[in-house]
BADO-610961 format. One record per residue (C-alpha): x negated, y, z negated. Coordinates in Angstrom, 3 decimals. Example, Ala and Ser with C-alpha at 12.3 -4.5 7.8 and 13.67 -1.06 7.14 Angstrom:
[pt [-12.300,-4.500,-7.800]]
[pt [-13.670,-1.060,-7.140]]
//
This chain:
[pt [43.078,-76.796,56.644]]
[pt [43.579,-74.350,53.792]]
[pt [44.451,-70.986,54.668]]
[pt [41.732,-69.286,53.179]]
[pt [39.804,-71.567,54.912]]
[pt [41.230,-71.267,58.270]]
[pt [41.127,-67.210,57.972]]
[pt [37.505,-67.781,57.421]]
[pt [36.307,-70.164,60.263]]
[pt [38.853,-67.644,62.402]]
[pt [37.020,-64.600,61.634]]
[pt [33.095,-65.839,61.746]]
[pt [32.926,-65.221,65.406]]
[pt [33.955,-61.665,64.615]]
[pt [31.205,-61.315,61.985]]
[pt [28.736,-63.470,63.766]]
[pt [29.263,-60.673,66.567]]
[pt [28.973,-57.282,64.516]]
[pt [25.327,-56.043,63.268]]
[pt [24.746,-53.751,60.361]]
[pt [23.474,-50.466,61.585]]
[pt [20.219,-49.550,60.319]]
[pt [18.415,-46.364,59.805]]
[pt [16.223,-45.919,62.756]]
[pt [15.261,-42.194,61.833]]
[pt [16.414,-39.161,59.297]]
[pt [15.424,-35.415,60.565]]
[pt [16.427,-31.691,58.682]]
[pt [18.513,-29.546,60.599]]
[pt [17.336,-25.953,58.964]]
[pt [18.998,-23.229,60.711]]
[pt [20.341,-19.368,59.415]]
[pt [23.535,-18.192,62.291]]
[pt [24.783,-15.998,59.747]]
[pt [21.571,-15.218,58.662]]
[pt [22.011,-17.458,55.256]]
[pt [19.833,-20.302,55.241]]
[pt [21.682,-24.432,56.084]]
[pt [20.320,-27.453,55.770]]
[pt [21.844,-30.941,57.417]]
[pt [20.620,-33.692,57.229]]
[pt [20.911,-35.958,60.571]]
[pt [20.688,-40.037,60.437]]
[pt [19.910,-41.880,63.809]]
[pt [20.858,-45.598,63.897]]
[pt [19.288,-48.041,65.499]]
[pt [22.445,-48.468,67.409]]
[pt [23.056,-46.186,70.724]]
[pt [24.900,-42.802,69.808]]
[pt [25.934,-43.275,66.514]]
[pt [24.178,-41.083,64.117]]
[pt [25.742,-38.579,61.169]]
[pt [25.215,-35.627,59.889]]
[pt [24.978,-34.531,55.683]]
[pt [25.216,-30.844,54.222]]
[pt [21.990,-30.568,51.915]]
[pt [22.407,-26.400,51.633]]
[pt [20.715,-25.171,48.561]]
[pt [19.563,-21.844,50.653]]
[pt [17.609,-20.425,47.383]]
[pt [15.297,-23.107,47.491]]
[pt [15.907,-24.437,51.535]]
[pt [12.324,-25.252,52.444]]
[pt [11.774,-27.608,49.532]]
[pt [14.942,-29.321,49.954]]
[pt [13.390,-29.689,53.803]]
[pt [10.498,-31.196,52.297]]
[pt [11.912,-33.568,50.041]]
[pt [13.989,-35.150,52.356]]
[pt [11.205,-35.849,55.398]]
[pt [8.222,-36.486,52.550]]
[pt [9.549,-38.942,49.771]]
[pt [13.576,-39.960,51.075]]
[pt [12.668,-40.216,54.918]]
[pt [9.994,-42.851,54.294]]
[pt [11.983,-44.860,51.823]]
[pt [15.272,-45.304,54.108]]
[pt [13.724,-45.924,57.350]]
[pt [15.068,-49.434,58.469]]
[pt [17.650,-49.629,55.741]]
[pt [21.334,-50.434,56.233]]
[pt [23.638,-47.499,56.566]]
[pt [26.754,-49.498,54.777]]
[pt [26.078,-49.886,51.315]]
[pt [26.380,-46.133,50.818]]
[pt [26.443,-46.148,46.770]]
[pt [23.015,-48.864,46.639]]
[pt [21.248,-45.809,48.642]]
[pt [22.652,-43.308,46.600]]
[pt [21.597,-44.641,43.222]]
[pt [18.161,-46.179,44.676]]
[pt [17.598,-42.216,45.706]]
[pt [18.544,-40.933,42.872]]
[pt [16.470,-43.156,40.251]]
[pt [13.234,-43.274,43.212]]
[pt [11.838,-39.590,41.103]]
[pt [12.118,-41.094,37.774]]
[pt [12.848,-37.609,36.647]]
[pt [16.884,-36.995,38.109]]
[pt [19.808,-34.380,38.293]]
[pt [17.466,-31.308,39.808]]
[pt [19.151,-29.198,42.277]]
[pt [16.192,-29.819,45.430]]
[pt [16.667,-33.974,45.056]]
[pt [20.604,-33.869,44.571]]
[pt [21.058,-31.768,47.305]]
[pt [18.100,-33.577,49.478]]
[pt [20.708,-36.996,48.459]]
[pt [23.601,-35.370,49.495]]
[pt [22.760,-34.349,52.937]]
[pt [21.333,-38.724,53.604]]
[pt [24.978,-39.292,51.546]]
[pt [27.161,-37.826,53.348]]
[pt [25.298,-38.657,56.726]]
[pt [26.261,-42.635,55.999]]
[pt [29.853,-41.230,54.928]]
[pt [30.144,-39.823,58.462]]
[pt [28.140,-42.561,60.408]]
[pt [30.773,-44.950,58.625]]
[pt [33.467,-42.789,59.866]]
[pt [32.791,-42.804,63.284]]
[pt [32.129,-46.371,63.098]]
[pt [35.571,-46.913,62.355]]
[pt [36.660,-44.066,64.132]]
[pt [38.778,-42.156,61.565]]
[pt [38.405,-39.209,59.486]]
[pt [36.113,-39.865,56.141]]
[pt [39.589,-39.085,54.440]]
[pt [41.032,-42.320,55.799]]
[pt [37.886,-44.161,54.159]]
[pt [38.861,-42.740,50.934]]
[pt [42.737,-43.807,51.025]]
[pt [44.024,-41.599,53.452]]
[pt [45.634,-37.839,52.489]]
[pt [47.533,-36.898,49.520]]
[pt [48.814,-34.044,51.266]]
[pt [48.679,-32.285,54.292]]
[pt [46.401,-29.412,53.710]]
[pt [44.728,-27.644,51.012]]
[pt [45.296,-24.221,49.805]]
[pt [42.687,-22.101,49.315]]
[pt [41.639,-18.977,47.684]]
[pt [40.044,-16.089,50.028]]
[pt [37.863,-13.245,48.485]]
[pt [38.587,-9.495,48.121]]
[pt [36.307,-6.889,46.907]]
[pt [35.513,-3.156,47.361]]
[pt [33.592,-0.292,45.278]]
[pt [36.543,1.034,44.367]]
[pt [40.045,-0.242,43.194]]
[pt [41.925,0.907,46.085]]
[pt [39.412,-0.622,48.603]]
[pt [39.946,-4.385,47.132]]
[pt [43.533,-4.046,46.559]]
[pt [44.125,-3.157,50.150]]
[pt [41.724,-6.115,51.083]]
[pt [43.588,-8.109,49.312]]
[pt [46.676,-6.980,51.072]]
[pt [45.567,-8.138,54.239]]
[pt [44.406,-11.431,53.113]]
[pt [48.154,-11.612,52.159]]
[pt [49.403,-10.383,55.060]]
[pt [47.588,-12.957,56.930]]
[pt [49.022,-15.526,54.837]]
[pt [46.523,-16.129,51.600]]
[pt [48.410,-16.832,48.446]]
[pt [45.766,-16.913,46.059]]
[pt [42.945,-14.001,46.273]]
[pt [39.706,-13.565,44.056]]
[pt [39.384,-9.682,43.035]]
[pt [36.232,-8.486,42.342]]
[pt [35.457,-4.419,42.072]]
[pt [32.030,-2.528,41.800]]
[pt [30.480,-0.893,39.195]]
[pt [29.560,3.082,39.054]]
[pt [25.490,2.524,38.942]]
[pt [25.527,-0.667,38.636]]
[pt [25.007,-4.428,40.315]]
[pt [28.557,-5.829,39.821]]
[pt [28.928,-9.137,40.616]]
[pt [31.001,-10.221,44.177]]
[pt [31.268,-6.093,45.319]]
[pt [29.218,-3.801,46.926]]
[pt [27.120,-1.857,44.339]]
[pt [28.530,1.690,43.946]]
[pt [25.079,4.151,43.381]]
[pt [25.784,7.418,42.751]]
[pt [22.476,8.062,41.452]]
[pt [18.863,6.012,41.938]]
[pt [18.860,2.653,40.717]]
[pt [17.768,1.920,36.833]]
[pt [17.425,3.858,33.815]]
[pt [14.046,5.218,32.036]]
[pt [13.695,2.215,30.704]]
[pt [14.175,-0.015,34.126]]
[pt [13.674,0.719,37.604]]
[pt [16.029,-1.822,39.468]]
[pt [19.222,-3.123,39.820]]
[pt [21.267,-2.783,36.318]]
[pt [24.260,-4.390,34.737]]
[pt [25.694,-3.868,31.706]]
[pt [28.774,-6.139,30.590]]
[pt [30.997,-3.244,28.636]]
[pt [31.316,-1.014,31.639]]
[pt [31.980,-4.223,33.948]]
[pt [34.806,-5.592,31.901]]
[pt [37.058,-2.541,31.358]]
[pt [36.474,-2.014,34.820]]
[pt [37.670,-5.810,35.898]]
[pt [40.752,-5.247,33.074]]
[pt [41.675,-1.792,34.831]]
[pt [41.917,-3.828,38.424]]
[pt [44.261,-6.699,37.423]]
[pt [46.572,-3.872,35.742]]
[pt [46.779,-2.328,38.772]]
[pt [46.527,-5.750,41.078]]
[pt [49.662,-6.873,39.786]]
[pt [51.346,-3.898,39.730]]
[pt [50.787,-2.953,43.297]]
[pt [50.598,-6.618,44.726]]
[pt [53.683,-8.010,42.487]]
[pt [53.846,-11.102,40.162]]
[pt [53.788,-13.537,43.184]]
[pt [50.498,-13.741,44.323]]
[pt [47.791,-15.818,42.259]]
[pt [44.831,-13.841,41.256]]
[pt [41.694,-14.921,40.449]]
[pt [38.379,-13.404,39.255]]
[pt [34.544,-14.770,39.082]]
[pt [32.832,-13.400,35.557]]
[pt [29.830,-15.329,36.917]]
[pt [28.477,-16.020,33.496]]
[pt [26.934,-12.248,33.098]]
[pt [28.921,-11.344,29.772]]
[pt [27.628,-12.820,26.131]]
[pt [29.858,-16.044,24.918]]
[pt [32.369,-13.567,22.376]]
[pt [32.706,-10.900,25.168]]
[pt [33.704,-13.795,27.559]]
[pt [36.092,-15.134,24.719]]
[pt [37.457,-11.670,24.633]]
[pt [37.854,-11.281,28.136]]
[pt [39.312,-14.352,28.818]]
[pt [42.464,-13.372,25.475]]
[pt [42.291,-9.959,27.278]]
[pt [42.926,-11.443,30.978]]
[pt [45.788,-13.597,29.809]]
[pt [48.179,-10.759,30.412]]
[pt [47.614,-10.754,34.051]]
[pt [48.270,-14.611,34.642]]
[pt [45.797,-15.516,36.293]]
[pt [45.852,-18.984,38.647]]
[pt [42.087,-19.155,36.626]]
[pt [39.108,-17.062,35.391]]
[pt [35.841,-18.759,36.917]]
[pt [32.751,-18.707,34.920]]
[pt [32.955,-16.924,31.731]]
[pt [30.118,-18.650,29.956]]
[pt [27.122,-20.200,31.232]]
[pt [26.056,-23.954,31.586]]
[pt [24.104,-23.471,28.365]]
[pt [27.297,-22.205,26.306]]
[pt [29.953,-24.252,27.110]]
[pt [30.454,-25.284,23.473]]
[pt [32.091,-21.305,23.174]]
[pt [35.020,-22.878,25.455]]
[pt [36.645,-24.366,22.173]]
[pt [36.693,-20.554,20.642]]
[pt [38.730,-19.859,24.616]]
[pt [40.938,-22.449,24.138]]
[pt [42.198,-21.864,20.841]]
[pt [43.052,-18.078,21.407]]
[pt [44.370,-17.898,24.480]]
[pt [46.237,-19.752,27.733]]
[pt [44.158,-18.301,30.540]]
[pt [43.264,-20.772,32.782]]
[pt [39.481,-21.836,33.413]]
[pt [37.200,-22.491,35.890]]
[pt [33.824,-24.067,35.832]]
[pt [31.231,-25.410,37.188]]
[pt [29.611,-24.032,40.105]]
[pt [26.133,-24.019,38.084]]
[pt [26.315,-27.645,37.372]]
[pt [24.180,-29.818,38.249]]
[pt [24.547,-33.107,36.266]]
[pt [26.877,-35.872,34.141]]
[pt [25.530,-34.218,31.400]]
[pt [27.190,-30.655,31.819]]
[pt [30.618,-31.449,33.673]]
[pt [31.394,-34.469,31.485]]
[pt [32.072,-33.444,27.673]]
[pt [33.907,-30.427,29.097]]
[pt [36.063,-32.318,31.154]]
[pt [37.014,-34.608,28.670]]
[pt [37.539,-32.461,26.016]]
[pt [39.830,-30.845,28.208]]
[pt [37.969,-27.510,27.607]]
[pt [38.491,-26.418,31.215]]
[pt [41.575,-26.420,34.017]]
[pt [39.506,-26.234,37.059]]
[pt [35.824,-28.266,37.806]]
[pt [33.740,-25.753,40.489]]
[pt [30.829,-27.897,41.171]]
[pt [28.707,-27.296,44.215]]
[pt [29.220,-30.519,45.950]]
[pt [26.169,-30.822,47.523]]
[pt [24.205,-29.692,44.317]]
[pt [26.028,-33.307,42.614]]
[pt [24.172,-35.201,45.357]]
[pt [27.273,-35.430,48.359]]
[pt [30.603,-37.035,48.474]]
[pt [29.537,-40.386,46.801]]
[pt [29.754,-38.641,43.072]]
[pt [32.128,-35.933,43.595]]
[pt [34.600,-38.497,44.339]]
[pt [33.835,-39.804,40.658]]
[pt [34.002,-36.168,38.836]]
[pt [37.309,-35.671,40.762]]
[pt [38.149,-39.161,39.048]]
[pt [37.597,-38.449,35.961]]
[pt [39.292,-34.778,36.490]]
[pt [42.712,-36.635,37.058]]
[pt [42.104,-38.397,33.967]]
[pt [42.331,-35.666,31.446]]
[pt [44.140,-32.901,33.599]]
[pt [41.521,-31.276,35.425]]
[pt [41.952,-30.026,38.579]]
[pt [39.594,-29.580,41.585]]
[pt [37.868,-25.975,42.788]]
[pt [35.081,-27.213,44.621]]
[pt [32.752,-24.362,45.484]]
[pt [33.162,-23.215,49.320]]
[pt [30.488,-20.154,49.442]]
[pt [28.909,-18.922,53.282]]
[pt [25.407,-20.682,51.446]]
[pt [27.753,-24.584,52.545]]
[pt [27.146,-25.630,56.235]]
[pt [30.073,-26.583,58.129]]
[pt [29.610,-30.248,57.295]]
[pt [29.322,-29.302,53.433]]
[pt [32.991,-27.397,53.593]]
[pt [34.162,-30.587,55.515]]
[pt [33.305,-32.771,52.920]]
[pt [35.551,-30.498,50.328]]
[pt [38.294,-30.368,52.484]]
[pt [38.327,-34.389,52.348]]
[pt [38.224,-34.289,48.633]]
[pt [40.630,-31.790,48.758]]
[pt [42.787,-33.995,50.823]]
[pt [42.363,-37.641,48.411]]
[pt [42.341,-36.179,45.517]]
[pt [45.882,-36.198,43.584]]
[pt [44.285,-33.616,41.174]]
[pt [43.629,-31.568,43.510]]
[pt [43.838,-27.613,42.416]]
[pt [42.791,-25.081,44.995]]
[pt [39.544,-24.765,47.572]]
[pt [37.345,-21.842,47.655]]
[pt [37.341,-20.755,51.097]]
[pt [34.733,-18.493,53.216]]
[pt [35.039,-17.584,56.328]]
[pt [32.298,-19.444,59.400]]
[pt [31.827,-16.748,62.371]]
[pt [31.139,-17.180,65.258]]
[pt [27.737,-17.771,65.100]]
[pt [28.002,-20.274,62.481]]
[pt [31.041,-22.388,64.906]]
[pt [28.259,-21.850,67.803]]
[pt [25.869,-24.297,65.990]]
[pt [28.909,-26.690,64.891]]
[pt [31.686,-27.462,66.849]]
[pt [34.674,-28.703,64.724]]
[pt [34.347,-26.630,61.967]]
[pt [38.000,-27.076,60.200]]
[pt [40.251,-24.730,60.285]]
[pt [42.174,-21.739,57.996]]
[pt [45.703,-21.211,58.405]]
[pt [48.345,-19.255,56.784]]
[pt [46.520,-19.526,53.666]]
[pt [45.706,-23.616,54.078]]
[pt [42.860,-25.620,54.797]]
[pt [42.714,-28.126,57.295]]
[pt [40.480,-30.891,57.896]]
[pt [38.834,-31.970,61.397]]
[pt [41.132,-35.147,62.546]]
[pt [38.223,-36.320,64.872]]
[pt [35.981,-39.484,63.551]]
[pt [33.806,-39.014,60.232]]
[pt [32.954,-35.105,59.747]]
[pt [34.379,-34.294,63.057]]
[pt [31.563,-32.232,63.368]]
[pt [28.759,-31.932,66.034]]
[pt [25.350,-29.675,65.722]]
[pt [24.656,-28.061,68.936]]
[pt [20.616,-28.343,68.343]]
[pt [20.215,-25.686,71.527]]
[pt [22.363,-22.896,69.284]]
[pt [20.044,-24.098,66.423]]
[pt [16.784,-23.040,67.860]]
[pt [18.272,-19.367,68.283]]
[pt [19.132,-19.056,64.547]]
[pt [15.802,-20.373,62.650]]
[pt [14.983,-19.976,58.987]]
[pt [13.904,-16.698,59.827]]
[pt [16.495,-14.629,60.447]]
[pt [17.975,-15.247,57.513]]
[pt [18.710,-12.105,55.043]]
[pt [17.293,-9.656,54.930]]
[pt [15.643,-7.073,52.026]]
[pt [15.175,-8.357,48.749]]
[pt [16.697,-11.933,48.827]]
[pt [14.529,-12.334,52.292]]
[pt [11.079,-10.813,50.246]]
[pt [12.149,-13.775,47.592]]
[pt [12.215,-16.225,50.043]]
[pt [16.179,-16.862,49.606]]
[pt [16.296,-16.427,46.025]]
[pt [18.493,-14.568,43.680]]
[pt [16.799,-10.785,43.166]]
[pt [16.162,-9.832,39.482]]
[pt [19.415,-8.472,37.804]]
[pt [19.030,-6.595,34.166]]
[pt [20.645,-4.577,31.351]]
[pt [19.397,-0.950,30.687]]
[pt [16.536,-1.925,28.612]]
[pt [14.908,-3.865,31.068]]
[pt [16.083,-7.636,29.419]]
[pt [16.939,-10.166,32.404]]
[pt [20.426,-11.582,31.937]]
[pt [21.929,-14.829,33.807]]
[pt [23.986,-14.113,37.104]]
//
């Protein structure tokens, strides 16, 4: 007997023995402990205790998200196999006809990563041993520091230090204005005569952002790595301005100068200066993270991982990343469950492109509701070692944090969403 053969007639009683799981039922976890607004997505197998659980967090528009996943994905994967992860993930995503909207990626991701964790317990290892195992031990991540005042984040961002950050995102308020990442400084009522509301104008906001990296690195030295979020909220030549003006401070990256819908203005970055950049946490589709990446327009991709649709294509942009020098950022805001900030410390972990990992801190409200949240220390991240996610929802906790509670004042009045933001003369700008 051939040895192929022989390996084959050896192992049949093995396979004759094992059963593909299949999905016996998919429910929404949709729960606020730190009063921001997580979905997860649990899968129950038709085989006793093994289930998973996906991060499908898109808190501005939560209840939809809910609603897409029990009323159009539910249906469709009920008695389907939980193996062939990337089958269900491109059957999910062509089953709308219309694709790459934030409320159907991120309903995909949380059933995605689900079957990444169900097949992780299965084994019993870590999804990161799925993937190839670890291309290094931890991942270092970036924490944030902000104040009104200069003074106020510069000694925030001593303590990050002190507590073992190397890498800190500055971000300063405004007089009379809504700055962007700080608390708004309001010296006077809100608006102008021509608007009553929250104001921002982009002149006042970047020579106030240029006058806290002068004094960031003189005060914190030339060691640490600075960073700083423009969040889009400048026009494309004041962003290619900024960006020529920044380069003086070294920064480890500048995140956002230019909107989805501007990219193109990266080319005018490129060729006047060598600050690094980051993008991506708008993105949503191929469409707006490919020609940047491989036009090498950009140092750092920022996509929301769950907003891609889950592990199964962030693993692909982090691909294509390594293939024209583009590093990973994969946004880590409060508005990721537990699960969702596992699932970037795994790509973190595979990925030999790796760059850096935005990192927020979960309280202790948010570790009440899952257990084996991974861990921050001396300025790394490190993933659960436990089976799949590592993670387990404690569906009592859950009940005392509903939908809710979640924030309060004007994001709660909008139902989660971003409140209206605009320049002195009334015209809405992105943020």
């Amino acid at each position: 007997m051939k040895r192929r053969e022989f390996l084959a007639v050896a192992a049949a009683p093995l396979l004759r023995g094992m059963s593909v799981p299949k999905i016996k039922d998919v429910s929404v976890i949709a729960t606020a402990p730190a009063g921001v607004r997580l979905v997860v997505v649990k899968i129950q197998t038709d085989q006793d205790g093994l289930y998973g659980y996906g991060c499908a967090t898109f808190t501005q528009r939560a209840e939809l998200v809910v609603e897409a996943v029990n009323r159009y994905l539910k249906p469709f994967l009920i008695g389907k196999p939980t193996d062939a992860i990337e089958d269900l993930w491109q059957a999910m995503y062509n089953s709308s006809y219309w694709r790459n909207g934030p409320v159907l990626n991120n309903a995909i991701s949380g059933v995605d990563e689900a079957l990444w964790d169900i097949k992780g317990r299965q084994a019993g290892m870590p999804v990161y041993q799925l993937l190839g195992g670890k291309c290094r031990r931890a991942a270092m991540i970036y924490a944030h520091a902000s104040g009104r005042e200069i003074p106020e984040v510069l000694d925030e961002a001593r303590k990050l230090m002190s507590a073992g950050a190397k890498a800190v995102r500055l971000q300063v308020g405004v007089p009379n204005m809504a700055a962007y990442g700080a608390s708004a400084i309001k010296n006077q009522q809100s608006g102008t005569a021509l608007y009553e509301g929250d104001v921002f104008e982009p002149g006042p906001y970047i020579r106030r952002a240029l006058a806290l990296f002068e004094q960031a690195r003189k005060e914190l030295g030339p060691e640490i790595e600075l960073l700083h979020d423009v969040h889009e909220r400048v026009s494309p030549r004041q962003a290619v301005q900024l960006a020529k003006d920044m380069e003086q401070f070294r920064l480890f990256f500048l995140e956002d100068p230019l909107s989805p819908e501007n990219t193109e203005y990266f080319r005018q970055i490129r060729a006047q200066c060598a600050t690094p950049i980051a993008m991506g946490e708008l993105f949503n589709n191929p469409h707006e993270w490919t020609s940047v990446m491989e036009t090498r327009l950009i140092d750092y991709i920022r996509v929301h991982v769950s907003q891609a649709g889950g592990l199964t294509p962030a693993r692909k942009i982090a691909s294509l990343g390594e293939s024209f020098q583009v590093r990973t950022a994969w946004h880590g805001p409060p508005d990721t469950s537990p699960v969702g900030h596992c699932a970037n410390i795994t790509l973190d972990l595979v990925s030999y492109n790796f760059g850096i990992q935005e990192w927020s801190r979960m309280d202790e409200r948010v570790q009440e509701v899952f257990e084996g949240c991974p861990v921050m220390k001396d300025g790394y991240f490190y993933a659960n070692e436990k089976p799949g996610w590592g993670v387990e929802v404690n569906e009592k906790a859950v009940a005392k944090y509903p939908f809710g509670s979640f924030e309060q004042g004007e994001r709660k009045k909008l139902n989660g969403g971003w409140g209206e933001v605009r320049r002195e003369d009334g015209t809405i700008i992105n943020q």
